[in-house]
C-alpha positions, 0 to 999 in steps of 0.5 A: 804367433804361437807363443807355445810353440816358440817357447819350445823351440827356444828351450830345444835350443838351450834358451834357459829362460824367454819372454815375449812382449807385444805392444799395440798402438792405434792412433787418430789424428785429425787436424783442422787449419782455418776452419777445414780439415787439414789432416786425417790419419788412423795409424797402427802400429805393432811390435814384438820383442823376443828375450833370451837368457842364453848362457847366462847372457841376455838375447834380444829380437825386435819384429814387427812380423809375428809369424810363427814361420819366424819362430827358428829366426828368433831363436836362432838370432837370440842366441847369436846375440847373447853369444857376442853381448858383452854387457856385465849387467845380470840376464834377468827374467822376471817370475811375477808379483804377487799382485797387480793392480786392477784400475777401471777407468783407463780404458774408455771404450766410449772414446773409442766408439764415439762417431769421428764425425763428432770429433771433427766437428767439435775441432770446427766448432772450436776454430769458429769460436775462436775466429769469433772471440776477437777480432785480432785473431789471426790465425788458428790451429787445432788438432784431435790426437787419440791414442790405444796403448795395449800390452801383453807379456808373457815368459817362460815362467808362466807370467802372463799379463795384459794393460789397456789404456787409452787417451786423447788430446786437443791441441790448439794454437791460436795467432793474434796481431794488433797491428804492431805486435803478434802473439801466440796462444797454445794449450793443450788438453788431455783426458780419456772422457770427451765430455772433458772438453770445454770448448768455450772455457779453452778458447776463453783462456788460450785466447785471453792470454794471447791478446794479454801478451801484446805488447810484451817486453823484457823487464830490467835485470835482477831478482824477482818472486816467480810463479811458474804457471802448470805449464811452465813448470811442468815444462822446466820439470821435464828437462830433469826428468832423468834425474830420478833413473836409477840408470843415471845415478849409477853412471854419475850422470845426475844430480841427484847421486848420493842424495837418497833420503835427503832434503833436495826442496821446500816441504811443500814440494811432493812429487809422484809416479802414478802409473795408475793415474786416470785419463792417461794413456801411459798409465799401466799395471805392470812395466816393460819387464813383467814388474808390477808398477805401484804408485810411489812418491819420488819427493815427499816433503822435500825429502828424496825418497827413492830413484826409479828402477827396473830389474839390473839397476835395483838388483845393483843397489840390493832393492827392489825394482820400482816398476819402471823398466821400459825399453832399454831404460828407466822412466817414470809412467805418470809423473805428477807434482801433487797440488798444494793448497793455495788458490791461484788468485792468493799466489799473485796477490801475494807478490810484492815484485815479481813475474807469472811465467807462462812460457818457458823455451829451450828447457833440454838445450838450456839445462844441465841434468848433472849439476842441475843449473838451467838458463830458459828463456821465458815470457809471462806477466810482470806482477806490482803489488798482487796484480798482474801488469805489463806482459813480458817477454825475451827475458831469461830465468835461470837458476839451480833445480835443487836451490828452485825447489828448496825456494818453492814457497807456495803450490798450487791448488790445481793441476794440469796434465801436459804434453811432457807426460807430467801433471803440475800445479803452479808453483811460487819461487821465492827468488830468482834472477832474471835477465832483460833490458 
């Protein structure tokens, strides 16, 4: 489409101000299912989001058709739609940042490049490994998942910007039985660098886990030292993601409302937004609205720093936004708890009585953004006197998110990006009560 072109037209029509924005996503899929390739799929994918200040009153136009025979329906159905908006939040086109961040790294043409032949094979590779591993392995799963995110904005106040970034995943799911009991093991591995992937190491650990876990049982009911695993941690984080938006804050819909710059958890407890972080394809110099991103801290020693912003909800509060207008909303890009410095093996052997979970279920149905109280059900590993013991499962942790951070006592020295979109360590909880038999 001829941006030019349509930016005349738009201000021919009395359009103040217009800023378009395409985004591009190509993706890989491939799937394999006892030992053959169960899925293939290459996917893309486009978008073009049109925005109009028409009378002081924001317009909006999404399409997939980037013509320039549709540059008069643009216009035309931007104004309509800026003439019936109701909305009392500020028409905001963003002039620019002095700077945005120029990171090398996150896009990996090699990932790219690299023969789709390889990847199958490294994913057959893996399924016999795993199928050789033992011999109650039952059933496995594995899957290839590769991402290209591209961006470009540009608006009539002469920003112009474009972000690249890319990504893959291995996801693999493997079942075990012994005869009287089955267990699954899943993990996932994220990374733009295929050179990441340690077949042996991920069938080792996935596996050893699922084969540790039989048998497993709830344990009696009461109160117990917890160490969340990355995992499971990263999974309870995510049902409070949307704690930190701004958005929310304002509309009284999270916990975090008139907490700023107040203690909300343990010193220990550092929580980032990198958007910049390597190895992601999320990561990202600038935001959906032309914002520069930068990293920032959320929780710095236990202290809430700020809340995440785009243009209205910062205008509102007389700050500047954070960078993290994405859609219609607020999200972070990368968030990550940072690494402590406790080795894993320490934390257990810490553990007088006390449960390693490595599995948490139900985490958005189960959790309350606005008092922050959870109930999840769990499974892991009953620790007695710094060593791992019994498995346990169909046992439930629950809690306060605010009193759970203020209770972390020990984190962990190693991260894990997930599948949330967020990269923890493992964390120990002092105490928290625990449902089961």
């Amino acid at each position: 489409m001829n941006i030019e072109k349509l930016f005349k037209t738009a201000k021919d029509k009395g359009i103040e101000d217009i800023q378009v924005y395409v985004s591009n996503s190509t993706n890989l899929s491939i799937q394999i299912f006892e030992g053959e390739v169960d899925k293939y799929e290459i996917a893309d994918s486009s978008s073009l989001i049109v925005k109009g200040i028409f009378k002081s009153k924001m317009g909006v136009y999404s399409t997939e058709v980037m013509d320039d025979e549709m540059i008069d329906e643009i216009v035309d159905t931007i104004i309509a739609s800026a003439t019936i908006i109701d909305s009392l939040d500020d028409a905001i086109i963003y002039g620019g940042d002095d700077h945005y961040e120029k990171v090398e790294g996150l896009y990996n043409e090699e990932l790219t490049n690299l023969d789709v032949a390889k990847k199958i094979s490294t994913l057959k590779e893996m399924d016999k490994a795993y199928h050789n591993y033992d011999k109650r392995v039952k059933n496995v799963e594995t899957s290839y998942t590769e991402t290209t995110n591209s961006f470009m904005l540009q608006n009539s106040k002469g920003l112009k910007l474009y972000n690249k970034a890319n990504a893959s995943f291995i996801v693999s799911e493997v079942i075990v039985n012994d005869g009287s009991d089955q267990r699954v093991g899943f993990d996932v591995k994220i990374t733009n660098d295929f050179e990441d992937y340690k077949i042996d190491e991920m069938v080792k650990e996935t596996t050893e886990e699922a084969l540790q876990s039989l048998g497993a049982q709830p344990l009696p009911s009461k109160n117990y030292e917890i160490v969340f695993g990355n995992i499971a941690f990263a999974t309870l984080f995510s049902a409070f993601q949307g704690i930190f938006s701004a958005m929310n804050v304002q509309k009284g819909l999270s916990l975090l409302k008139d907490k700023l710059n107040q203690t909300i958890g343990s010193e220990l407890i550092n929580v980032v937004d990198d958007p910049l972080m390597k190895k992601s394809a999320s990561s990202r110099s600038f935001d959906d609205e032309g914002v520069a991103t930068k990293f920032k801290y959320l929780i710095e020693k236990g202290v809430l720093k700020t809340y995440l912003h785009n243009l209205v909800t910062a205008k509102k509060d007389g700050v500047k936004s954070t960078g993290n207008g994405f859609g219609n909303g607020i999200a972070a890009v990368n968030m990550k708890i940072e690494a402590g410095e406790t080795p894993f093996e320490e934390m257990i052997k810490s553990v007088k009585e006390g449960v390693y979970i490595t599995n948490v279920q139900g985490a958005h149905a189960g959790a309350n953004a606005i008092s922050g109280d959870f109930s999840l059900q769990a499974a892991g590993f009953h620790i007695v006197d710094g060593k791992m013991a019994d498995p346990v499962a169909l046992i439930t942790v629950a809690g306060n998110f605010i009193e759970m951070l203020k209770n972390v006592v020990m984190v962990g020295n190693e991260t894990k990006m997930t599948y949330y979109g967020i990269t923890s360590p493992a964390v120990k909880i002092e105490s928290m009560p625990v449902s089961g038999k």
